[in-house]
Every structure is written in structure tokens, then in C-alpha cells.
C-alpha positions as CSV (number, residue, x, y, z in Angstrom):
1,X,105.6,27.7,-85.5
2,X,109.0,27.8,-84.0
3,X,109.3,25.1,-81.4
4,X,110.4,26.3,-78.4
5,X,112.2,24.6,-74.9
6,X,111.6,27.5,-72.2
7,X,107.6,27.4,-71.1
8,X,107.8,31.1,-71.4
9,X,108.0,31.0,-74.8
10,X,106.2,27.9,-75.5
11,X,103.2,29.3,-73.7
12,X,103.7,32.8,-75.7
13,X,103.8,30.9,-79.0
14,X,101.0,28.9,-78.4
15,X,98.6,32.3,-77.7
16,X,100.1,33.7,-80.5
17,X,102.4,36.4,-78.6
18,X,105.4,36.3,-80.3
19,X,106.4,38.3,-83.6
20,X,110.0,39.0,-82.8
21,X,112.1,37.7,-80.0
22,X,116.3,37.6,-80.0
23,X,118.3,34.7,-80.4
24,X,119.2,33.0,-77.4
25,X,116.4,34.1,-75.6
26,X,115.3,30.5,-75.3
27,X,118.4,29.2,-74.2
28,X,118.7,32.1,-71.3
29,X,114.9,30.9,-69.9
30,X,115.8,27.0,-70.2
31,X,119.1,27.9,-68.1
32,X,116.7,29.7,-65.4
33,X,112.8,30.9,-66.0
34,X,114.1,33.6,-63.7
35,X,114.5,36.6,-65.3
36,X,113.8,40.6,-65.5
37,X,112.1,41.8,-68.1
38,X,110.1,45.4,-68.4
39,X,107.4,46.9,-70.8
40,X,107.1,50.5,-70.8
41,X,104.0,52.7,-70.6
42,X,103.8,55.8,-72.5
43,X,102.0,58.3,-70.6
44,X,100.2,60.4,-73.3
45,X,96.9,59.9,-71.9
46,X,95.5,59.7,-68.4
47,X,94.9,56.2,-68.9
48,X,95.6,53.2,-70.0
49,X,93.0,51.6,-73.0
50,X,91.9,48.2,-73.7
51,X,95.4,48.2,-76.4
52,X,97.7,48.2,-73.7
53,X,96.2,45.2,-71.4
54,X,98.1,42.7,-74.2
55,X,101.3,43.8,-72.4
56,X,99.8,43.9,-69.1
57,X,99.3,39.9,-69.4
58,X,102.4,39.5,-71.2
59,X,104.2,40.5,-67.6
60,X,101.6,38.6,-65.7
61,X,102.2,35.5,-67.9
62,X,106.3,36.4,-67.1
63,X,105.7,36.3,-63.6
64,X,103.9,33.0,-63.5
65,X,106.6,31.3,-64.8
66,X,109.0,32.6,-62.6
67,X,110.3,35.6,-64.3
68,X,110.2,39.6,-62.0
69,X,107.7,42.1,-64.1
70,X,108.7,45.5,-64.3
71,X,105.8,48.0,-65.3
72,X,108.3,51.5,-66.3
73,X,106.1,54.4,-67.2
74,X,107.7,56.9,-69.0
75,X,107.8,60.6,-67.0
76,X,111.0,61.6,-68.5
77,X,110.6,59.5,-72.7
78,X,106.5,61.2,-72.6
79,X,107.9,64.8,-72.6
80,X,108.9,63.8,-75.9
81,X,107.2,61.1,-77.7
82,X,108.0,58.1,-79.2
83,X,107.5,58.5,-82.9
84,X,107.2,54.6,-84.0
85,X,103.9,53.9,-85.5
86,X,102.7,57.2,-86.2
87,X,103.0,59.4,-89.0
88,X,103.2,63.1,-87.7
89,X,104.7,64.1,-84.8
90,X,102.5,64.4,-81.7
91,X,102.0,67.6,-79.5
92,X,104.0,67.5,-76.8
93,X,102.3,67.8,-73.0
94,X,102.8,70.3,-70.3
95,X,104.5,69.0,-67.1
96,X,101.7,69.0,-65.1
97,X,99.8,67.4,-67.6
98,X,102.6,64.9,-67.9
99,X,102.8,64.5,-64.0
100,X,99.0,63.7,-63.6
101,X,99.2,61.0,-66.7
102,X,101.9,59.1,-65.3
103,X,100.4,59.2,-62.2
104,X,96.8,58.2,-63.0
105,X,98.7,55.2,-65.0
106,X,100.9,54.4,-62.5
107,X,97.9,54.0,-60.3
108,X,96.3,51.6,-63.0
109,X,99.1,49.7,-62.9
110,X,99.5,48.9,-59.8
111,X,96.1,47.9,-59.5
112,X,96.8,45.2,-62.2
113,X,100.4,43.5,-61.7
114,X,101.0,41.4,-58.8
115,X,103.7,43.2,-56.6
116,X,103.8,40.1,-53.9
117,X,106.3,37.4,-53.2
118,X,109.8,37.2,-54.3
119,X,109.2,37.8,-57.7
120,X,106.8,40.8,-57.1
121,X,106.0,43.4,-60.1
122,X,108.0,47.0,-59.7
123,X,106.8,49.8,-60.8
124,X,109.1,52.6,-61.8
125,X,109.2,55.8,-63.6
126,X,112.6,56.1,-65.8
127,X,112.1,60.4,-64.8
128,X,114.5,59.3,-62.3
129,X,117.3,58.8,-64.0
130,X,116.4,61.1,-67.2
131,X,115.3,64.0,-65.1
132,X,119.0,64.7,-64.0
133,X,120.9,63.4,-66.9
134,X,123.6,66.4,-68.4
135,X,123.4,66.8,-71.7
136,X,126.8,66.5,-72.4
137,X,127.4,63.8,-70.5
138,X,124.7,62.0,-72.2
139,X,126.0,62.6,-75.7
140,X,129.8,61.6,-74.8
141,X,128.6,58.4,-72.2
142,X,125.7,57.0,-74.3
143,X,125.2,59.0,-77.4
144,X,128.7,57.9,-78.9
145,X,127.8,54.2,-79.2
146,X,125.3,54.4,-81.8
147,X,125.7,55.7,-85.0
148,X,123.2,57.5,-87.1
149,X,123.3,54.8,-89.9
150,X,122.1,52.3,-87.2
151,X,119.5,54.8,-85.9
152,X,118.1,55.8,-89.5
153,X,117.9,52.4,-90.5
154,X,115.2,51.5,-88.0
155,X,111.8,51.4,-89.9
156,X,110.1,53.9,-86.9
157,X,112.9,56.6,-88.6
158,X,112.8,55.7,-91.7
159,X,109.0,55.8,-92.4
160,X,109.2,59.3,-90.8
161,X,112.3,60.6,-92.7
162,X,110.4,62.1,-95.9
163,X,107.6,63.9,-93.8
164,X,110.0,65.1,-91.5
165,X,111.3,64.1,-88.3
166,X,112.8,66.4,-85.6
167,X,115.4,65.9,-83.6
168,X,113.4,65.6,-80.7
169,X,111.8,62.6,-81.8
170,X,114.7,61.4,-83.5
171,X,116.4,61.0,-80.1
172,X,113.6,59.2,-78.6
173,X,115.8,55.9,-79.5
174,X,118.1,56.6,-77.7
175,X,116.6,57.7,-74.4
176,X,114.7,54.3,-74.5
177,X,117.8,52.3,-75.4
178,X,119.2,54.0,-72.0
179,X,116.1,53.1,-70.2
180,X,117.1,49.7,-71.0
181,X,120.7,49.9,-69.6
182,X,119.6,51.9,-66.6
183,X,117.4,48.8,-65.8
184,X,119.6,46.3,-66.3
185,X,122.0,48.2,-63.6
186,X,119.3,48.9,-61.4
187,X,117.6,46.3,-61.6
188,X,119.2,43.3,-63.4
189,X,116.9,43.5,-66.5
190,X,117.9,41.0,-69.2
191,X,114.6,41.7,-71.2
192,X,111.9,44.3,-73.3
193,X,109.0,43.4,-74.4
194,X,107.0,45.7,-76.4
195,X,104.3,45.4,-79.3
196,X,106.3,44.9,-82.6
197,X,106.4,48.5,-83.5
198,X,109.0,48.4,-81.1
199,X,111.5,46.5,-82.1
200,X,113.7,48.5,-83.5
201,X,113.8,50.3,-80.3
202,X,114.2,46.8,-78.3
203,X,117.4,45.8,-80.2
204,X,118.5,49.4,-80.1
205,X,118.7,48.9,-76.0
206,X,120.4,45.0,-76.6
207,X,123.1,47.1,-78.9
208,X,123.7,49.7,-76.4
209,X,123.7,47.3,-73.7
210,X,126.5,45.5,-75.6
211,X,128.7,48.1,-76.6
212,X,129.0,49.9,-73.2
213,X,128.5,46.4,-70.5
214,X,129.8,44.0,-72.8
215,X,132.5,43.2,-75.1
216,X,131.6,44.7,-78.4
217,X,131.7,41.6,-80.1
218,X,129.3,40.9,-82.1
219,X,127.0,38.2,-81.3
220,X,127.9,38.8,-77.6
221,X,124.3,38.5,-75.4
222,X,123.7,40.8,-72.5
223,X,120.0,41.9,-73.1
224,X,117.0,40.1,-75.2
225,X,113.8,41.6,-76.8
226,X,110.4,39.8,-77.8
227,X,107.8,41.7,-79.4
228,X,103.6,40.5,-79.8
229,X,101.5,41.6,-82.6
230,X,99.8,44.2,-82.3
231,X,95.9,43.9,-81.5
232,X,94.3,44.5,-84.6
233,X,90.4,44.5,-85.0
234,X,88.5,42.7,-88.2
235,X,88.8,46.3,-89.9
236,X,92.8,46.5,-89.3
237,X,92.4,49.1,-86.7
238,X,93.8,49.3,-83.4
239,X,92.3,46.8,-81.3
240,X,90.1,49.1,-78.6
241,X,88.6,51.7,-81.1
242,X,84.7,52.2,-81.3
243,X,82.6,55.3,-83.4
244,X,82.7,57.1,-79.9
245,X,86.4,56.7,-79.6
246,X,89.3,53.9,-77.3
247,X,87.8,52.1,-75.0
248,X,89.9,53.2,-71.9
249,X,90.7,51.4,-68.5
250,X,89.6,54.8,-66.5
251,X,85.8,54.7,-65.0
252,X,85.9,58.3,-66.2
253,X,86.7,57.7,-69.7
254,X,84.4,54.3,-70.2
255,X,82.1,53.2,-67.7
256,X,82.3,49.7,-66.2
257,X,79.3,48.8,-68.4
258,X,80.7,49.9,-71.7
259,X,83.7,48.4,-71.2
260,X,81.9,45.0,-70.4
261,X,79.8,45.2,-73.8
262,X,82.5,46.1,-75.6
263,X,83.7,42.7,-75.0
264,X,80.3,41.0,-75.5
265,X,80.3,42.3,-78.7
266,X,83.2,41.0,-80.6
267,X,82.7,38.9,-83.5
268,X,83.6,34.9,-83.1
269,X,86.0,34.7,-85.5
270,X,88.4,36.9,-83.2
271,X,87.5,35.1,-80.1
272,X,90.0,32.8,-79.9
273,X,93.0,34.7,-80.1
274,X,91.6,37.1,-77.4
275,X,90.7,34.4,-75.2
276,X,94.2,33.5,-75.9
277,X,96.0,37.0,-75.6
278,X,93.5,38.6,-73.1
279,X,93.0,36.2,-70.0
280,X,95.2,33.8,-67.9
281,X,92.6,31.2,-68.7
282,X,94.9,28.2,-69.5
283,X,94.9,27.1,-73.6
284,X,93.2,23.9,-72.6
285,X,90.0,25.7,-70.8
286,X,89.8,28.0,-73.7
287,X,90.1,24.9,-76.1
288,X,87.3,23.3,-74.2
289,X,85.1,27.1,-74.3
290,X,85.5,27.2,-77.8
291,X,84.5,23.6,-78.2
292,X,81.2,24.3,-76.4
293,X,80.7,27.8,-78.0
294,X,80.6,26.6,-81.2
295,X,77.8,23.8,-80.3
296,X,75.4,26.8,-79.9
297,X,77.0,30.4,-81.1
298,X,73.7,32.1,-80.4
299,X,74.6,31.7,-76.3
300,X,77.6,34.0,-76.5
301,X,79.5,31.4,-73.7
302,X,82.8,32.5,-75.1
303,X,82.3,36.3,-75.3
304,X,80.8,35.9,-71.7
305,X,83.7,34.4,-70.6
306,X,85.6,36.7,-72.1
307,X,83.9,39.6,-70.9
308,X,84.2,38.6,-67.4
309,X,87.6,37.4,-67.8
310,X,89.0,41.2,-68.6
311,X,86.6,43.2,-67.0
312,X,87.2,41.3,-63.6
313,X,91.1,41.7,-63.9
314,X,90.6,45.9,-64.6
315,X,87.5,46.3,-62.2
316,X,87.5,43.6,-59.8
317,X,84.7,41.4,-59.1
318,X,82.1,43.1,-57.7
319,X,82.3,45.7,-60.4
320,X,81.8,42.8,-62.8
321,X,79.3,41.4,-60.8
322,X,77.1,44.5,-60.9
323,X,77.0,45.4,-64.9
324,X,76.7,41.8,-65.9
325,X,73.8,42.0,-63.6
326,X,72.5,45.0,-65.4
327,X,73.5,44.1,-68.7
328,X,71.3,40.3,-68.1
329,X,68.9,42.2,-67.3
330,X,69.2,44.3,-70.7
331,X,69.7,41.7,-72.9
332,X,69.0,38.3,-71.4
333,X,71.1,36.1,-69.8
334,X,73.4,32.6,-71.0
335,X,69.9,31.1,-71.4
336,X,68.5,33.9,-73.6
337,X,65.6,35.3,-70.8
338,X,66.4,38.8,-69.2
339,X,67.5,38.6,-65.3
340,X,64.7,40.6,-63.0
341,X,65.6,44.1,-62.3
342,X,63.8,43.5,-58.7
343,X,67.0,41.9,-58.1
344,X,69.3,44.9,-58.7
345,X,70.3,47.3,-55.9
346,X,70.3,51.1,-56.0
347,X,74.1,50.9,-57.7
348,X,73.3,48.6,-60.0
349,X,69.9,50.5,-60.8
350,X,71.9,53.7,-61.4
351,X,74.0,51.8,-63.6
352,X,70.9,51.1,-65.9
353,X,69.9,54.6,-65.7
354,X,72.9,55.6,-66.9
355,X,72.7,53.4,-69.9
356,X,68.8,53.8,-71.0
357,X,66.3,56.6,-71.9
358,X,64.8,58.0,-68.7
359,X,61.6,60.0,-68.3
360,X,59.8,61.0,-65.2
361,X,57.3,58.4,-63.5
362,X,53.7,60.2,-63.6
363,X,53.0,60.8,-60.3
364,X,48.8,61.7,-60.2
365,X,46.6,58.9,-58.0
366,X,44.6,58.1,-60.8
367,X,47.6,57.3,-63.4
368,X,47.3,54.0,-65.4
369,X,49.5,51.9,-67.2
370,X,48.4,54.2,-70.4
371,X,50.0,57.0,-68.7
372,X,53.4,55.0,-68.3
373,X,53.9,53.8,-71.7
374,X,52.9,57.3,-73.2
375,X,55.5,58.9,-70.2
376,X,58.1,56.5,-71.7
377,X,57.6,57.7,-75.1
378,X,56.2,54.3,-76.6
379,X,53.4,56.1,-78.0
380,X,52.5,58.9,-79.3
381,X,48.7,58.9,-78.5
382,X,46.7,56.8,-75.5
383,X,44.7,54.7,-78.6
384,X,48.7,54.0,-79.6
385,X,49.5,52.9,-76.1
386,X,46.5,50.7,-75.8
387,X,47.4,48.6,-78.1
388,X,50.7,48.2,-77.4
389,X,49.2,46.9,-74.3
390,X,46.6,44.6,-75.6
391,X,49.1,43.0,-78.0
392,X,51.1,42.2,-75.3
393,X,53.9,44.5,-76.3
394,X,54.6,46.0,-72.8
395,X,56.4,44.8,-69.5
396,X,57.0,46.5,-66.7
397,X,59.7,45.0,-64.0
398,X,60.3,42.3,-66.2
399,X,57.0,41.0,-66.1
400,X,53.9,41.0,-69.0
401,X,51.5,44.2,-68.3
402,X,48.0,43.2,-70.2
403,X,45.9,45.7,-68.1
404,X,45.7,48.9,-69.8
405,X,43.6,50.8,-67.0
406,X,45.6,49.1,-64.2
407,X,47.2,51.6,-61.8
408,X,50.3,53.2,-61.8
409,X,50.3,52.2,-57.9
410,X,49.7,48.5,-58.8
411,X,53.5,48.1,-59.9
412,X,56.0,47.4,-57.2
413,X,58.9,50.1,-57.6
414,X,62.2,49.0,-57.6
415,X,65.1,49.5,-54.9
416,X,65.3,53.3,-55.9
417,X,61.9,53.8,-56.4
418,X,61.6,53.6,-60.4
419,X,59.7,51.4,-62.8
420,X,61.4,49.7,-65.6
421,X,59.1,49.7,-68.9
422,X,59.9,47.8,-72.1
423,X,58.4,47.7,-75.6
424,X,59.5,44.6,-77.5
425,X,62.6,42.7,-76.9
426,X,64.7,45.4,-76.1
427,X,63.3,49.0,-75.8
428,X,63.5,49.6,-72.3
429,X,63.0,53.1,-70.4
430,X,63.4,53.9,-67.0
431,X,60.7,55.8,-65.2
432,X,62.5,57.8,-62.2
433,X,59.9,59.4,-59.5
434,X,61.1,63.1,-58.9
């Protein structure tokens, strides 16, 4: 590992964030930590996924050592498509699909960067200097500094060239390279940072940046880049991909729930670097977390952490609050036993609705606990349910049933009115009155 002077990229080495950064980079942060730097946001999608949080903390961790974040969504680059990393071109959106994208990121993203004090994120949107750019003047201000020898020998061209590449996407380069000198006018931006299937676009901007502010001499230093790895799972996909598709930022894409769970879940070996990547947790706490995780795996304490850590900083804390109380109530809390479901309130009840089987509660005077397990399907036959019962294979609200004639009336609903049945360890169904 490179030893570096600036904290920035001292800290960024030490999580394992760098892959690619320019020389002199170091030197500019050890002169002054203050410095501009942006990460652009593709708006193909109406939200961000779990993939694009590395870049999110990668500006938070900028601003906390004294550097100005700058969060640029792409309105005008999106009507086109940025062709590095993928291996057909994609379709390209309508503007009004476009417009609601960038602005249902936008939103996002102001939820998650800090915009106060003197070094407060911005948010832009480079549509406002692509939207009324000429043509002509484009290709005789900007278009003449870069040759096509340069532009074909960037790996997102050439692994595209022998599939065929249009000239659409081709061009993509260069409308990000101007991003990067627009913000630098604008804005003072001395820095990109972008995952490392970026960099040839990054060092595209620094060489356009050089021909047209600086001198043309080579090794002349107006503009840096630094790219991180890409989050890669165990299988070398995309961090952020499940059976049932990315796990996305939007509510209305992946609940609050999922999205916690999906973090519960991931392996230990991958733990570290996403404690690392993934929260502003300093490396000695998640030094210490590890420490203590691996005294006793089976507790989950670093996937917990984890899992609050990230779903806080998209959700906020209540949100977090509420599905880890209904997934400790699912599947047992840090000390292994389930959290009572008398505790949950009607949101956090029609969160575990959302997530479990639900039948309706039988609602005769004379129903017994027979006609609850054989409502929640745990049986297929009374004799089948009463022994269930009897072997002591049913709860209901948390709590050992043994009574197999005991009334349906005898068990407390919960805040909304339900019953929550399990068989086992972790077959649960909800019982919902009508």
C-alpha cells in the first residue's frame, strides 16, 4: 500500500478506496485538505441502489476532512448514456422519463450529503450547461482538443469497438470531460472521483482541463482523478444484486425492511471491507467490532452494526428503529431470543404483515387455538394441529401455547388487532381480523 501524507488519502487507503488516483493529488491535499471535488450520478433509474452509496461516502468522507462535495446528476450526459462497463448500448429514455429520474435522485441525494456550513455539499444538474450548448460551437471550443487516438484508446471504447459503438455513445467522453471543466469554472472543482470504470473518463476531463485552462505542457496539473473499486459481491457481481433484482435506495423499489436484511445477510468474510467502505464508523471502532464479532460469529454484532450503520444514513433513524424492531422480533435479537411483538405499534405491525404469510383470524365465539393453527395453515387436519400443540410447537404473541381447546378470545390481540402465530423457530403467520 502506497503511503500517503494528505489524511484524505490516507484514510481512503486504509478502507481500501483507492484504485486509481493522479499524481500530485497528495501533494495538492497536504498543501490545503480544501478542495472541490464531484461524483456524478447517472440518472437511468428512478433511484439510486445500494452500488452507488460507495460514492455517496466517498464525498461524505471529502467533506469531513475539509474538502466541498459536489453531487452532479446527469440531466443532459443521461439522454445519452455512458457506455463504460457495459457491453451493448442501452436504450435511451424519454425526457420526461429522464426529468422524473434526475429528479427523484436529486431528491435522494439531498437527503444524504450534508449541504451545511462552509463547506456544504451542492447539488447540480450539468443540463444546465449542456442543455444550451451549439453544436458547432461545441465541436470547434471543446471537441478540437481531443483526438480520436486518445478517445479510442480508453478501454470503455475500446472493449465496445468490435460490437459496435455509435457515435452517440462515443461522444459520451467528451460531454463528461466538459462537465469537468464547466465545474472547475463554476465552481472551482480540482477533482472526480468515480468507481474505476471511470477512469478513463476522469483523466479525459484532467486532459481537457489542461489543454484549454492550462499550458498544454505536459505534466502541467490543473484537475486530479481517484477512482474506488467497484463493490463486487463473493460471486463477482455487482455489489447490490439479489434473485429478485438491485436492492434500490427508493421505499417503492425495496422496502425499509428488505433493505435492512439485505445487510444482515452478508457473509463475514466481506464484512470488513464494507464496514470499511459503507459507514463513517472510524477504522479503529470497526477494528474493535470485528475483534468482538469474531469471539462469537453466531451473534451477527458486525452485520448488525452494519445494517444499522447504512440503513440509518438512507432512512433515518426511526425508520431503522422500526424494522429492526420487526426483524428482532422475526428472527431474534443480539442475544438469539425473538423481541415481543406486543411491543410493536400499528406501523411496525404492518411492516410484519407485509413481510409474512397472512390469513384471516377466525372470528366464531367458540374458536380454539385448533382453529388458529389450522387458519394459519400449520396443519392440514385438527388431529395435525393438536399435536403441534401438545409438542409444544406453537406460540402465539411470542409466548408458548400448550392449550389446544383454549379460546381464541384468551389471546391478547396486538396494537392492530391481530394475533401472531408461529410453528417452530421461524414459521410465523399473521392472523388479521376482517
Amino acid at each position: 500500500m502506497a503511503s500517503h501524507r494528505s489524511t484524505l488519502l490516507a484514510d481512503f487507503a486504509q478502507r481500501g478506496l483507492i484504485h486509481e488516483v493522479s499524481a500530485g493529488l497528495d501533494e495538492r491535499l497536504v498543501a490545503s485538505p480544501s478542495i472541490a471535488a464531484y461524483i456524478g450520478f447517472d440518472p437511468s433509474a428512478d433511484s439510486l441502489h445500494v452500488g452507488h452509496l460507495m460514492g455517496v461516502l466517498a464525498l461524505r468522507r471529502l467533506q469531513l476532512h475539509g474538502g466541498r462535495p459536489i453531487a452532479l446528476v446527469g440531466g443532459g450526459t443521461g439522454m445519452i448514456g455512458d457506455p463504460s462497463g457495459r457491453s451493448a448500448e442501452r436504450n435511451l429514455l424519454d425526457r420526461a422519463t429522464l426529468d422524473a429520474n434526475r429528479a427523484s435522485i436529486g431528491g435522494q441525494l439531498g437527503r444524504l450529503l450534508d449541504f451545511s456550513g462552509a463547506s456544504g455539499a451542492l447539488l447540480l444538474d450539468n443540463l444546465e450547461w449542456l442543455g444550451g450548448l451549439g453544436m458547432i460551437d461545441f465541436l470547434r471550443d471543446t471537441g478540437k482538443h481531443l483526438t480520436v487516438s486518445y478517445m479510442l484508446a480508453k478501454d470503455s471504447v475500446k472493449s465496445r469497438l468490435e460490437g459496435g459503438l455509435s457515435f452517440t455513445e462515443f461522444s459520451y467522453m467528451l460531454l463528461q470531460s466538459y462537465d469537468f471543466l464547466m465545474l472547475r469554472k463554476l465552481h472551482g472543482v480540482e477533482l472526480q472521483m468515480g468507481g474505476s470504470d471511470q477512469w478513463g473518463n476522469i483523466t479525459a476531463g484532467s486532459e481537457l482541463i489542461r489543454r484549454v485552462d492550462g499550458d498544454g505542457r505536459e505534466g502541467s496539473q490543473l484537475a486530479f482523478g481517484l477512482c474506488y473499486p467497484l463493490l463486487l459481491a463473493k460471486s463477482g457481481e455487482k455489489f447490490g444484486k439479489t434473485a429478485e433484482g438491485a436492492v434500490w435506495l427508493s421505499t417503492e423499489r425495496t422496502s425499509t425492511f428488505a433493505f435492512r436484511q439485505f445487510f444482515m445477510d452478508q457473509p463475514d468474510e466481506g464484512l470488513e471491507g464494507l464496514l470499511q467502505r459503507l459507514t463513517l464508523d472510524s477504522t479503529e471502532a470497526i477494528s474493535e467490532l470485528l475483534a468482538d464479532h469474531a469471539k462469537n460469529p453466531g451473534a451477527r454484532n458486525g452485520q448488525r452494526r452494519l445494517a444499522t450503520a447504512v440503513t440509518t444514513l438512507v432512512h433515518g433513524e426511526n425508520e431503522e428503529l422500526r424494522v429492526r424492531a420487526v426483524a428482532e422480533t422475526l428472527f431474534g435479537g443480539p442475544d438469539g431470543r425473538g423481541s415481543d411483538p406486543r411491543a410493536l405499534d400499528a406501523a411496525g405491525l404492518a411492516t410484519l404483515a407485509a413481510e409474512i404469510p397472512t390469513a384471516p383470524l377466525p372470528s366464531g365465539a367458540d374458536a380454539t387455538l385448533l382453529d388458529l393453527v389450522s387458519a394459519a395453515g400449520f396443519a392440514t387436519s385438527k388431529s395435525e394441529a393438536r399435536r403441534l400443540v401438545e409438542q409444544g410447537g406453537i406460540s402465539v404473541n411470542g409466548e408458548a401455547a400448550g392449550d389446544p381447546v383454549a379460546s381464541a378470545s384468551s389471546f391478547a390481540r396486538l396494537a392492530d388487532g391481530s394475533l401472531l402465530l408461529r410453528k417452530g423457530r421461524r414459521d410465523y403467520r399473521m392472523l388479521r381480523a376482517g
